[in-house]
N, CA, C and O atoms as a GROMACS GRO file, in nm:
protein
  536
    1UNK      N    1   9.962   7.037   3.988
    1UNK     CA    2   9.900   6.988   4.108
    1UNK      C    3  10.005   6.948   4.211
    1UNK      O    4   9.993   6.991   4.326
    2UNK      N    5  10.114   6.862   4.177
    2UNK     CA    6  10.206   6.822   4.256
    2UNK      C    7  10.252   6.980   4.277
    2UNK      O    8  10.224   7.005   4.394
    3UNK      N    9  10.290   7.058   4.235
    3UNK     CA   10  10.342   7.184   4.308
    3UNK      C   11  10.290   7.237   4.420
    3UNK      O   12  10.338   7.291   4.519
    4UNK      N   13  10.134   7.198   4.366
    4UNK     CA   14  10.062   7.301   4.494
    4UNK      C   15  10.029   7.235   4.616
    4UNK      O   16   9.970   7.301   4.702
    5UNK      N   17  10.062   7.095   4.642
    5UNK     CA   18  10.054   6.989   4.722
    5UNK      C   19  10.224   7.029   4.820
    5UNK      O   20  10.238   7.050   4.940
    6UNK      N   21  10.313   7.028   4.725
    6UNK     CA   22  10.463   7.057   4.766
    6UNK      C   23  10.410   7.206   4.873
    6UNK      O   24  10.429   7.205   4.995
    7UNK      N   25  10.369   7.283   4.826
    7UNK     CA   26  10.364   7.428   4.830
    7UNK      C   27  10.285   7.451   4.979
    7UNK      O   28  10.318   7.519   5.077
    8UNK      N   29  10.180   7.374   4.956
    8UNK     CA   30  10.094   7.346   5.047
    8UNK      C   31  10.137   7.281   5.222
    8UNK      O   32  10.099   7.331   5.327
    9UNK      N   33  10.234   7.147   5.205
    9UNK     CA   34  10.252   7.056   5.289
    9UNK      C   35  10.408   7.118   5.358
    9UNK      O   36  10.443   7.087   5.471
   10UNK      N   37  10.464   7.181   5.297
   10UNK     CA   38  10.625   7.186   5.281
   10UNK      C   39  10.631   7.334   5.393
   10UNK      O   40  10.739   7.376   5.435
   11UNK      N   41  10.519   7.389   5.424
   11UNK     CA   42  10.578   7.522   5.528
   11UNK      C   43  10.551   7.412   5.646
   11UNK      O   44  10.632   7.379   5.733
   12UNK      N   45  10.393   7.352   5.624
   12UNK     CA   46  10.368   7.277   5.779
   12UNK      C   47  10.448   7.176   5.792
   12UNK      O   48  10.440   7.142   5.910
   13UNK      N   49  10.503   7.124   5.751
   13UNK     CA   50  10.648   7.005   5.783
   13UNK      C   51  10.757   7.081   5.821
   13UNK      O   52  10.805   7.046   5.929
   14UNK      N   53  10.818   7.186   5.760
   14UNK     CA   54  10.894   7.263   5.816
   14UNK      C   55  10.896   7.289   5.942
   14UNK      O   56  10.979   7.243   6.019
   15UNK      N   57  10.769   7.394   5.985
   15UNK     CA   58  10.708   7.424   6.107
   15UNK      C   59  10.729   7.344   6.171
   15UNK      O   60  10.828   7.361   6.241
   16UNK      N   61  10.660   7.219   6.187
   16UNK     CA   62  10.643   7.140   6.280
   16UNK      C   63  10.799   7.080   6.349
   16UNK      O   64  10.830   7.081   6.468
   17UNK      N   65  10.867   7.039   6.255
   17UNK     CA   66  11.005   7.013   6.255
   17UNK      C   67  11.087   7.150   6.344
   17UNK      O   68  11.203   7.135   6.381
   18UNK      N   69  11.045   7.220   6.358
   18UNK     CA   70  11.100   7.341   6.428
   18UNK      C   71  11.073   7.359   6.513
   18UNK      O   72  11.146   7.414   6.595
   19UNK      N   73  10.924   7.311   6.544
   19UNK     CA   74  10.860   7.353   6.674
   19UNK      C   75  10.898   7.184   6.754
   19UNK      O   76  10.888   7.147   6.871
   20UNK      N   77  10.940   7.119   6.639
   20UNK     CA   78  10.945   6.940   6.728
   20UNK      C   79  11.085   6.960   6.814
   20UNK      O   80  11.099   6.917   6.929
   21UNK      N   81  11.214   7.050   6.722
   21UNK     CA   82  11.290   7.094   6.779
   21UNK      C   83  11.343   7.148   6.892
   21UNK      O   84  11.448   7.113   6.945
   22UNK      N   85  11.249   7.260   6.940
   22UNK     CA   86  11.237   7.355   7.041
   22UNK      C   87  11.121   7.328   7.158
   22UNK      O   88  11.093   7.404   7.251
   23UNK      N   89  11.050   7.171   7.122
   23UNK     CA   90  10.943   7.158   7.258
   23UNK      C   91  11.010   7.124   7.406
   23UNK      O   92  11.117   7.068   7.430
   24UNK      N   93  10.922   7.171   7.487
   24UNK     CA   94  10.964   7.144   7.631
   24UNK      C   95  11.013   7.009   7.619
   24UNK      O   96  11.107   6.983   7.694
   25UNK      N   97  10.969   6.913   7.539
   25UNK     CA   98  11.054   6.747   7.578
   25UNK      C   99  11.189   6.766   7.536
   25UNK      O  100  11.247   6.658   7.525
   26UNK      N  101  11.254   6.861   7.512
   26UNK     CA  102  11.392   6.876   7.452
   26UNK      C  103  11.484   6.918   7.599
   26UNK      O  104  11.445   7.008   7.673
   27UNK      N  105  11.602   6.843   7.625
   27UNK     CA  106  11.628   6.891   7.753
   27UNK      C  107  11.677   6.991   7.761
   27UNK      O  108  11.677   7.065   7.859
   28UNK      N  109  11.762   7.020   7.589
   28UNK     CA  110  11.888   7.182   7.640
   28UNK      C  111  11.715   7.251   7.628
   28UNK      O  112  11.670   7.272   7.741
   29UNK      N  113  11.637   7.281   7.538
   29UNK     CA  114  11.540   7.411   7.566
   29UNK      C  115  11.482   7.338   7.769
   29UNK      O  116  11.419   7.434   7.815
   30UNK      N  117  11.482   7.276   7.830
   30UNK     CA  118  11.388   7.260   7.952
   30UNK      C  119  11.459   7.307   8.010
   30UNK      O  120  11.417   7.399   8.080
   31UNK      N  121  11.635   7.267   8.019
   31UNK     CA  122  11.735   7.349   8.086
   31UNK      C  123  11.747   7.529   8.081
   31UNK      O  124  11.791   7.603   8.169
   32UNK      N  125  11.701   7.557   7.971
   32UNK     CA  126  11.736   7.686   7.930
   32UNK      C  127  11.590   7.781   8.000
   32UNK      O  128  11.582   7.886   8.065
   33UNK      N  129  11.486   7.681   7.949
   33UNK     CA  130  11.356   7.753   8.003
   33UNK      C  131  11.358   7.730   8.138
   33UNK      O  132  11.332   7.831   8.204
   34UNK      N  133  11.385   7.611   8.214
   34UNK     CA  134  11.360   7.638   8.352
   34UNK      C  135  11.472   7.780   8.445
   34UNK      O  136  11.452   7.852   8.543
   35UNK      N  137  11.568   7.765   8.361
   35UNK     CA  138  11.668   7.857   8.432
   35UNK      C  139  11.587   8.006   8.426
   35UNK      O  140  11.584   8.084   8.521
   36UNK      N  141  11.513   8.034   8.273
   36UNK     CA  142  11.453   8.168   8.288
   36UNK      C  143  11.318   8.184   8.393
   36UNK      O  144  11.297   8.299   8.431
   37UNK      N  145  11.252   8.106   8.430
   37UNK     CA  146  11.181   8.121   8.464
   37UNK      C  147  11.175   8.090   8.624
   37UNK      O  148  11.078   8.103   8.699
   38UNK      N  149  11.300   8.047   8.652
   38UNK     CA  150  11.359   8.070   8.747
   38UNK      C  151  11.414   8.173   8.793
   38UNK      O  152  11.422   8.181   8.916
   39UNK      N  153  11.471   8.286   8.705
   39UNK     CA  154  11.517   8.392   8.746
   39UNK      C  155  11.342   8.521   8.744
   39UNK      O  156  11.295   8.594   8.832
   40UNK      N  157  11.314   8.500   8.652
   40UNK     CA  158  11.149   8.542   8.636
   40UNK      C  159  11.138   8.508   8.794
   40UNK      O  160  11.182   8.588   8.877
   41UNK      N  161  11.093   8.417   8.821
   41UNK     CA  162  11.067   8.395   8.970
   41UNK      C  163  11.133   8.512   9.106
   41UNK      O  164  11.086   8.594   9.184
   42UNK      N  165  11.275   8.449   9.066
   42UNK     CA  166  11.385   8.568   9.141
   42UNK      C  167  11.351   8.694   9.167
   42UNK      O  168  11.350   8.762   9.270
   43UNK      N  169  11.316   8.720   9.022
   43UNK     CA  170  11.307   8.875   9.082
   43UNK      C  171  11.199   8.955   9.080
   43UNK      O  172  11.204   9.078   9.076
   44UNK      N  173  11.098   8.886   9.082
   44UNK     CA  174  10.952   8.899   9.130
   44UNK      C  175  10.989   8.907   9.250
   44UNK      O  176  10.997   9.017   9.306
   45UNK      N  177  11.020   8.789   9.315
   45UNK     CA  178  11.014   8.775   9.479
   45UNK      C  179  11.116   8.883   9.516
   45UNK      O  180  11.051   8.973   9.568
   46UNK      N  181  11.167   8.896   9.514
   46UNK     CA  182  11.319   9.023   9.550
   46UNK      C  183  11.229   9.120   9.646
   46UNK      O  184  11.134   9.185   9.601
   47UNK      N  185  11.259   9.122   9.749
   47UNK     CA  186  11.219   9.233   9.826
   47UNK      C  187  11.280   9.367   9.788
   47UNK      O  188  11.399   9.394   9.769
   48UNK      N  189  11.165   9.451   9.778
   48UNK     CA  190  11.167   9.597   9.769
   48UNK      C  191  11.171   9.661   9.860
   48UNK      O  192  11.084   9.670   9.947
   49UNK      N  193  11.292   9.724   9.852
   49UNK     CA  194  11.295   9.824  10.034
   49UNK      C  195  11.173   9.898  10.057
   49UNK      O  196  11.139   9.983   9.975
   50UNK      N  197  11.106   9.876  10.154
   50UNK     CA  198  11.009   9.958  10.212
   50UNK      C  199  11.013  10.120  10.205
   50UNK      O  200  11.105  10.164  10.136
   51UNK      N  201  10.957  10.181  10.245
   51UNK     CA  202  11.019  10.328  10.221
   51UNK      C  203  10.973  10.318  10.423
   51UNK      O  204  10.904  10.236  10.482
   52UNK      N  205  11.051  10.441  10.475
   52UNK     CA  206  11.031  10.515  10.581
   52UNK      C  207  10.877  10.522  10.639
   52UNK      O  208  10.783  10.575  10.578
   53UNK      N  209  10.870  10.472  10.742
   53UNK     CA  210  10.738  10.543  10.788
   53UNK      C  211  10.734  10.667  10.792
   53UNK      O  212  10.830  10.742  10.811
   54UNK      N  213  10.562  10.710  10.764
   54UNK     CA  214  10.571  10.880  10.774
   54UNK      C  215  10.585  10.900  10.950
   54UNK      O  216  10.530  10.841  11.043
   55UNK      N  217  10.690  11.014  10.945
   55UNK     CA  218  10.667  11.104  11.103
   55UNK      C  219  10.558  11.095  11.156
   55UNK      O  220  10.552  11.053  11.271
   56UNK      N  221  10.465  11.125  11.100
   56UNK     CA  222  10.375  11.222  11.162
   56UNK      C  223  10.272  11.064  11.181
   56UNK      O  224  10.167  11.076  11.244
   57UNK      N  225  10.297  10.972  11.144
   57UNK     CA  226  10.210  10.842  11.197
   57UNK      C  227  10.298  10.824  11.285
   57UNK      O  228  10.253  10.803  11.397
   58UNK      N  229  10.409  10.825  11.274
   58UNK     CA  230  10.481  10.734  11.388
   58UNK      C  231  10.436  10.814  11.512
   58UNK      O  232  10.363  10.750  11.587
   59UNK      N  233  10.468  10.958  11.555
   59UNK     CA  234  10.399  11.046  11.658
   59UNK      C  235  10.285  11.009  11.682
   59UNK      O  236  10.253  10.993  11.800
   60UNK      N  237  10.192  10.986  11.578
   60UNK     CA  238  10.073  10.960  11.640
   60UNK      C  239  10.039  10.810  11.675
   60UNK      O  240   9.932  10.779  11.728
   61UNK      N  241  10.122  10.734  11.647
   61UNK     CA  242  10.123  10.579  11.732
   61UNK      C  243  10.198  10.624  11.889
   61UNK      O  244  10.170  10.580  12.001
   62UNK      N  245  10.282  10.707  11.858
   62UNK     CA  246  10.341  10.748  12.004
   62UNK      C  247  10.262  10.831  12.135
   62UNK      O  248  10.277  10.823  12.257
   63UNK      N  249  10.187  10.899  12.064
   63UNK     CA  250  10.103  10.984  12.129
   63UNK      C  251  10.010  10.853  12.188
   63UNK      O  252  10.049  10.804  12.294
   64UNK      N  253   9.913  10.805  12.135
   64UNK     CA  254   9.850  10.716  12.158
   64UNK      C  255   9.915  10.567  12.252
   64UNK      O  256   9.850  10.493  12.326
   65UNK      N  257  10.041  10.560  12.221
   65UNK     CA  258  10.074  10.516  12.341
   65UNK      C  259  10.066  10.525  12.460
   65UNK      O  260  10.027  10.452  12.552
   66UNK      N  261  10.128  10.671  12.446
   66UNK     CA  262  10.121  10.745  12.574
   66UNK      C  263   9.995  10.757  12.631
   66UNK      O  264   9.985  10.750  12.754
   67UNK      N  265   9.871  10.780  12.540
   67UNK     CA  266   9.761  10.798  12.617
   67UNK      C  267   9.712  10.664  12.729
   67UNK      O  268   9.695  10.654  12.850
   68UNK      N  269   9.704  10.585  12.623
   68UNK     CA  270   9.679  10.431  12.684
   68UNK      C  271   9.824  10.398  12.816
   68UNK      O  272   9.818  10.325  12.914
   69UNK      N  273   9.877  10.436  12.794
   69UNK     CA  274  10.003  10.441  12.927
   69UNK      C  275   9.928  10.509  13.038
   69UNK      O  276   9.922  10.469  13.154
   70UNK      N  277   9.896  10.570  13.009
   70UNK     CA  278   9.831  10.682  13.155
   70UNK      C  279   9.743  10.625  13.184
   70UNK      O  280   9.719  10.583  13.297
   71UNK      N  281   9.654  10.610  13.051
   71UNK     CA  282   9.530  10.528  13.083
   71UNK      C  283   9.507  10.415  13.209
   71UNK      O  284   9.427  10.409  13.302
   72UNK      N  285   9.607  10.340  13.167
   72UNK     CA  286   9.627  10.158  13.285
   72UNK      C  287   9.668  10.207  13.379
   72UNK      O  288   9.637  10.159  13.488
   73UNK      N  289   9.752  10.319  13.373
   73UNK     CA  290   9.799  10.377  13.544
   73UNK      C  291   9.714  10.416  13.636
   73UNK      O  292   9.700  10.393  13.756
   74UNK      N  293   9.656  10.484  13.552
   74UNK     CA  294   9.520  10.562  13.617
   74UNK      C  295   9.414  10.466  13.682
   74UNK      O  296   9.358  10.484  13.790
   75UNK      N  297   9.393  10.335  13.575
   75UNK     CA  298   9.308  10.204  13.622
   75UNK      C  299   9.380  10.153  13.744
   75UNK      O  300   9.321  10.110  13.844
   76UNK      N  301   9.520  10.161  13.731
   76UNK     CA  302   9.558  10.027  13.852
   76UNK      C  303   9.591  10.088  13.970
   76UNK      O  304   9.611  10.026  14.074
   77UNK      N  305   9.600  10.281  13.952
   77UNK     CA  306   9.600  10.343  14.094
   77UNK      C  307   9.408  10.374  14.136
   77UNK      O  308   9.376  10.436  14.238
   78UNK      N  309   9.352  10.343  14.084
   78UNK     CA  310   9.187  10.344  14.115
   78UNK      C  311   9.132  10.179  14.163
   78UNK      O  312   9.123  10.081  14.089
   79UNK      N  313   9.105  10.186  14.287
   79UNK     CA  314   9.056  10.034  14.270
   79UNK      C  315   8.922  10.034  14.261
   79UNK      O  316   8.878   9.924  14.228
   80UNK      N  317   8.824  10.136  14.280
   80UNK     CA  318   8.723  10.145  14.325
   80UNK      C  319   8.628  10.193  14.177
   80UNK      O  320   8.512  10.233  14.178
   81UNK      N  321   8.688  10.181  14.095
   81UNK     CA  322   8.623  10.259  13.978
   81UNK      C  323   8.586  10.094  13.908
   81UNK      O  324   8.653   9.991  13.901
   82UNK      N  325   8.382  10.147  13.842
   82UNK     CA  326   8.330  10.038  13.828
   82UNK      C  327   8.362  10.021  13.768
   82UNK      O  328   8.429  10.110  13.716
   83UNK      N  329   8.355   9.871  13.693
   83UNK     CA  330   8.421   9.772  13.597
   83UNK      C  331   8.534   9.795  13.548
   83UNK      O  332   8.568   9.800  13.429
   84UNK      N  333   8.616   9.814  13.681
   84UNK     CA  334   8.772   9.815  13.646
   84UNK      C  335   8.834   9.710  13.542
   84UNK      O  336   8.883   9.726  13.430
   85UNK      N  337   8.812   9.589  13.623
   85UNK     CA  338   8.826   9.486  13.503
   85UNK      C  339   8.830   9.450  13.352
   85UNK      O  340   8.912   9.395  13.278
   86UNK      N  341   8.689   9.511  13.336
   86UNK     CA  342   8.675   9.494  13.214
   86UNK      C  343   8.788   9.658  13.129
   86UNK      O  344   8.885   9.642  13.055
   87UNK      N  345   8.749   9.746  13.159
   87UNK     CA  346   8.834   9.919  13.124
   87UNK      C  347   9.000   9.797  13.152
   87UNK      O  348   9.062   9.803  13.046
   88UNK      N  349   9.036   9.753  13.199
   88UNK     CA  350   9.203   9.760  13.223
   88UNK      C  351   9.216   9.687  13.127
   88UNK      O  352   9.287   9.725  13.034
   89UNK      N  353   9.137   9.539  13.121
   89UNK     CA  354   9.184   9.454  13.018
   89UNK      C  355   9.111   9.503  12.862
   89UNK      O  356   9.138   9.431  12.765
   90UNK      N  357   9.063   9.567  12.851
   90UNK     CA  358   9.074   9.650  12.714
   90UNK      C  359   9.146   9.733  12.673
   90UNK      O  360   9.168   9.749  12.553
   91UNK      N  361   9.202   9.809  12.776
   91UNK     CA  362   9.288   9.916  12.778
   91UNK      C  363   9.443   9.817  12.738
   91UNK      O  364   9.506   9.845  12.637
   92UNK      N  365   9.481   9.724  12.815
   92UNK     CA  366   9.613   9.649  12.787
   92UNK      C  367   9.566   9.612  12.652
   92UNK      O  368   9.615   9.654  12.547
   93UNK      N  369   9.452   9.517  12.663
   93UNK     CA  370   9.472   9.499  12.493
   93UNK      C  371   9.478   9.607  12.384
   93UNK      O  372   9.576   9.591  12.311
   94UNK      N  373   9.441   9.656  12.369
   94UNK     CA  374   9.492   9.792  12.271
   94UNK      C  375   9.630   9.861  12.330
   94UNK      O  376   9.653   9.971  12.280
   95UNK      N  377   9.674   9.839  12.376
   95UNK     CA  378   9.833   9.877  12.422
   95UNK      C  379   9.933   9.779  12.367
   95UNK      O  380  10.046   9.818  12.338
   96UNK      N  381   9.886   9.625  12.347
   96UNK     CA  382   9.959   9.545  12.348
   96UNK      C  383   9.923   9.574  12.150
   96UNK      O  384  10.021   9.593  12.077
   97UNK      N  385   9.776   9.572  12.089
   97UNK     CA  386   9.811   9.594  11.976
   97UNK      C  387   9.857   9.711  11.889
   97UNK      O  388   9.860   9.710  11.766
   98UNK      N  389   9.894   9.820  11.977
   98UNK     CA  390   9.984   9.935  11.951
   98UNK      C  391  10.104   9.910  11.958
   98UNK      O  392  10.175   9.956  11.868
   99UNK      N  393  10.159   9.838  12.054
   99UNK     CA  394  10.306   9.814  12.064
   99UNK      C  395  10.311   9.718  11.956
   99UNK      O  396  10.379   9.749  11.858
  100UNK      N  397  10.242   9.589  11.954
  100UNK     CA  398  10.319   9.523  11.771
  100UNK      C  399  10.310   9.607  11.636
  100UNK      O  400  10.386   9.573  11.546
  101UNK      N  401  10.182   9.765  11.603
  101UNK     CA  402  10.205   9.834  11.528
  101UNK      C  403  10.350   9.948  11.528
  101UNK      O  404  10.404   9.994  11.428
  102UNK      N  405  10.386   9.970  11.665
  102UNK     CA  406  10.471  10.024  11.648
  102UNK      C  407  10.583   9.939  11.670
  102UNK      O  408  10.610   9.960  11.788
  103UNK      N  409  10.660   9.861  11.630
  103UNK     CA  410  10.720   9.734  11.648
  103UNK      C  411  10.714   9.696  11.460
  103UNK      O  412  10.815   9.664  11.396
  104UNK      N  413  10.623   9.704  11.421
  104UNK     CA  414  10.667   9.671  11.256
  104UNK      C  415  10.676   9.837  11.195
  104UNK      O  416  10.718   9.843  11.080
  105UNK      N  417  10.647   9.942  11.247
  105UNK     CA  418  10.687  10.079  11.186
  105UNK      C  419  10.883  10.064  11.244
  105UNK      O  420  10.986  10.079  11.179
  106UNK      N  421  10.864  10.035  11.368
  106UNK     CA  422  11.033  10.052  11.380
  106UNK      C  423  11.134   9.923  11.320
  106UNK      O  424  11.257   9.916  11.314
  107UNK      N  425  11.048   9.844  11.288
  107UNK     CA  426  11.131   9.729  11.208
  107UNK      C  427  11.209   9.638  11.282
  107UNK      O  428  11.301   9.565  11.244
  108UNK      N  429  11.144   9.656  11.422
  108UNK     CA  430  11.192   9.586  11.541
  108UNK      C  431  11.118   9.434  11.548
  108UNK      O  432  11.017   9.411  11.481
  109UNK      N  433  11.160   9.362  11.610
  109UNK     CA  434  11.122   9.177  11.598
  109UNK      C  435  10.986   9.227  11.695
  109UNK      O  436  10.969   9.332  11.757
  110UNK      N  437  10.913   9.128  11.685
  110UNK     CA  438  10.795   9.119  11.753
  110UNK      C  439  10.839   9.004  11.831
  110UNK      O  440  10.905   8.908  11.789
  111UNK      N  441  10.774   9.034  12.012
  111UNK     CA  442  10.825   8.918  12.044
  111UNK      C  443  10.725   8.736  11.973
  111UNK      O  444  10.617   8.722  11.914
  112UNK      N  445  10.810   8.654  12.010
  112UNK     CA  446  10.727   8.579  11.983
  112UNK      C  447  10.717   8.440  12.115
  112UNK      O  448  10.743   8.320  12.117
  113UNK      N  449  10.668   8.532  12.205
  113UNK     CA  450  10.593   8.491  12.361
  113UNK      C  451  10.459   8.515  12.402
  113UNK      O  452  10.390   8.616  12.391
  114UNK      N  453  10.426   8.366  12.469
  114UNK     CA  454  10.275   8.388  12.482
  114UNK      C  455  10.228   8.435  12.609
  114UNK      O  456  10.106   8.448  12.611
  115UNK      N  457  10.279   8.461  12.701
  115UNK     CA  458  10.264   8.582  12.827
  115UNK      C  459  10.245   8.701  12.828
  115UNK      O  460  10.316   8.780  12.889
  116UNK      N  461  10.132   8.735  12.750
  116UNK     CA  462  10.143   8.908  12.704
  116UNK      C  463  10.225   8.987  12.835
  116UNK      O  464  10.265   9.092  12.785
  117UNK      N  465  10.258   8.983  12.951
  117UNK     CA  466  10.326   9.071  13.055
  117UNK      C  467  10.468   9.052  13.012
  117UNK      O  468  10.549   9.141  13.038
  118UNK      N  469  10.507   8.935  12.942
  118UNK     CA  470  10.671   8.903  12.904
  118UNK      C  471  10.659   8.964  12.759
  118UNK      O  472  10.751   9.031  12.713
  119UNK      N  473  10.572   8.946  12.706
  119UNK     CA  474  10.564   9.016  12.554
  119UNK      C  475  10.573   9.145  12.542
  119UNK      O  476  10.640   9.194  12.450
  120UNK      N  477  10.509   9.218  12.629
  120UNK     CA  478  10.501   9.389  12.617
  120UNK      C  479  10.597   9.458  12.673
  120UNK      O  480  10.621   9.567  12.621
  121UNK      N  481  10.678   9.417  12.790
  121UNK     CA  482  10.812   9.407  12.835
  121UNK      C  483  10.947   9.419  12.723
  121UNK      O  484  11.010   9.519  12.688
  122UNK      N  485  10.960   9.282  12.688
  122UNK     CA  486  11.046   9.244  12.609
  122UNK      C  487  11.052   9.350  12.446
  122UNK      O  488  11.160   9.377  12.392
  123UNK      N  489  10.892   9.405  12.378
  123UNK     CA  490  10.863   9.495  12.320
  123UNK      C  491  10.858   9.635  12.339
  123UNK      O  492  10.872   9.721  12.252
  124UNK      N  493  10.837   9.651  12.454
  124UNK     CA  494  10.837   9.805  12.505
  124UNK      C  495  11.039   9.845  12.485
  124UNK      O  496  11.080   9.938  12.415
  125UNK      N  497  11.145   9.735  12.578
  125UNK     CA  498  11.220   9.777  12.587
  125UNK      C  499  11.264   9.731  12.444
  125UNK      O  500  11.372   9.782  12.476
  126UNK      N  501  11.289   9.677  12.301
  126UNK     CA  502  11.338   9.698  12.184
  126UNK      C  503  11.247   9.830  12.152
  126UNK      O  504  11.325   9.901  12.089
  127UNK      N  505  11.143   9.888  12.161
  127UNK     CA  506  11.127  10.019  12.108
  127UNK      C  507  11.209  10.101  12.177
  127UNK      O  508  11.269  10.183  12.107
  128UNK      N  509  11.234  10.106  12.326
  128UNK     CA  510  11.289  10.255  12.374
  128UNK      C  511  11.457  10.243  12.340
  128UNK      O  512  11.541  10.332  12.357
  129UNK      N  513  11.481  10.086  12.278
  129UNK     CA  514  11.628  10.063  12.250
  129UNK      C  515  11.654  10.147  12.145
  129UNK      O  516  11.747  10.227  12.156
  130UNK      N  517  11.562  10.142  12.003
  130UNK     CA  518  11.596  10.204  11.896
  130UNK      C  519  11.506  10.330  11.926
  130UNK      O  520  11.435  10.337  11.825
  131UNK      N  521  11.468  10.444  12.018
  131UNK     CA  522  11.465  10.608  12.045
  131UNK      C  523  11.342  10.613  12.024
  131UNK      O  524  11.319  10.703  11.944
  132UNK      N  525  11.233  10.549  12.062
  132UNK     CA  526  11.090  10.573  12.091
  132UNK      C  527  11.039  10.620  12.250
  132UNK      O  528  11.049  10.532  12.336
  133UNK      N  529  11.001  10.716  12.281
  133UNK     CA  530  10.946  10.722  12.389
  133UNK      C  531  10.772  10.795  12.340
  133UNK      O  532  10.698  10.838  12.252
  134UNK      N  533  10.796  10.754  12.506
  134UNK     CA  534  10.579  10.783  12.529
  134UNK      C  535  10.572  10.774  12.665
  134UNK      O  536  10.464  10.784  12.722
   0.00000   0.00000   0.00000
């Protein structure tokens, strides 16, 4: 009987003693675990190079520039055409949110000004800096 009591008690005392060893309240294992899971962290977060925009989107953000370019010209040499107003300031706004799409395809800063006329400016000329035209 005493054997099988020994036999019995003697892995879970062991165990426990091993695991009392190696718990998070132990500082070298908290030191050792926080460092891994710190690097775990690391290189999760690690930015992954983006790949290239495709051509053939970037052209067609360009094209579409261009259209909406003609577009506002066309509005601001017409004065007489009804609800100019409303056609121009829709027309800029979708110009202005084409230029921040093409602005994160070229990997160029977005401005960060609240005058959309100083914003689309300041954005238009970093696109034609790095070889965008429209």
């Amino acid at each position: 009987m005493f054997t099988y009591v020994v036999l019995c008690t003697l892995p879970a005392m062991l165990f426990g003693i091993f695991f009392a060893a190696l718990s998070p309240y132990d500082n070298r294992v908290k030191r050792v675990g926080g460092w891994v899971a710190d690097r775990v962290r690391t290189v999760s977060r690690r930015r992954r190079p983006q790949p290239p925009p495709d051509p053939f989107e970037v052209l067609s953000v360009q094209l579409r520039l261009e259209r909406l370019a003609n577009e506002i010209a066309e509005l601001e040499a017409n004065p007489g055409r009804w609800a100019r107003a409303h056609h121009l300031r829709a027309a800029l706004t979708a110009y202005d949110d084409l230029l921040e799409e093409a602005c994160r395809m070229a990997g160029a800063p977005i401005a960060e000004v609240d005058a959309r006329p100083v914003r689309r400016v300041l954005e238009e000329a970093e696109l034609r800096s790095r070889g965008w035209t429209w």
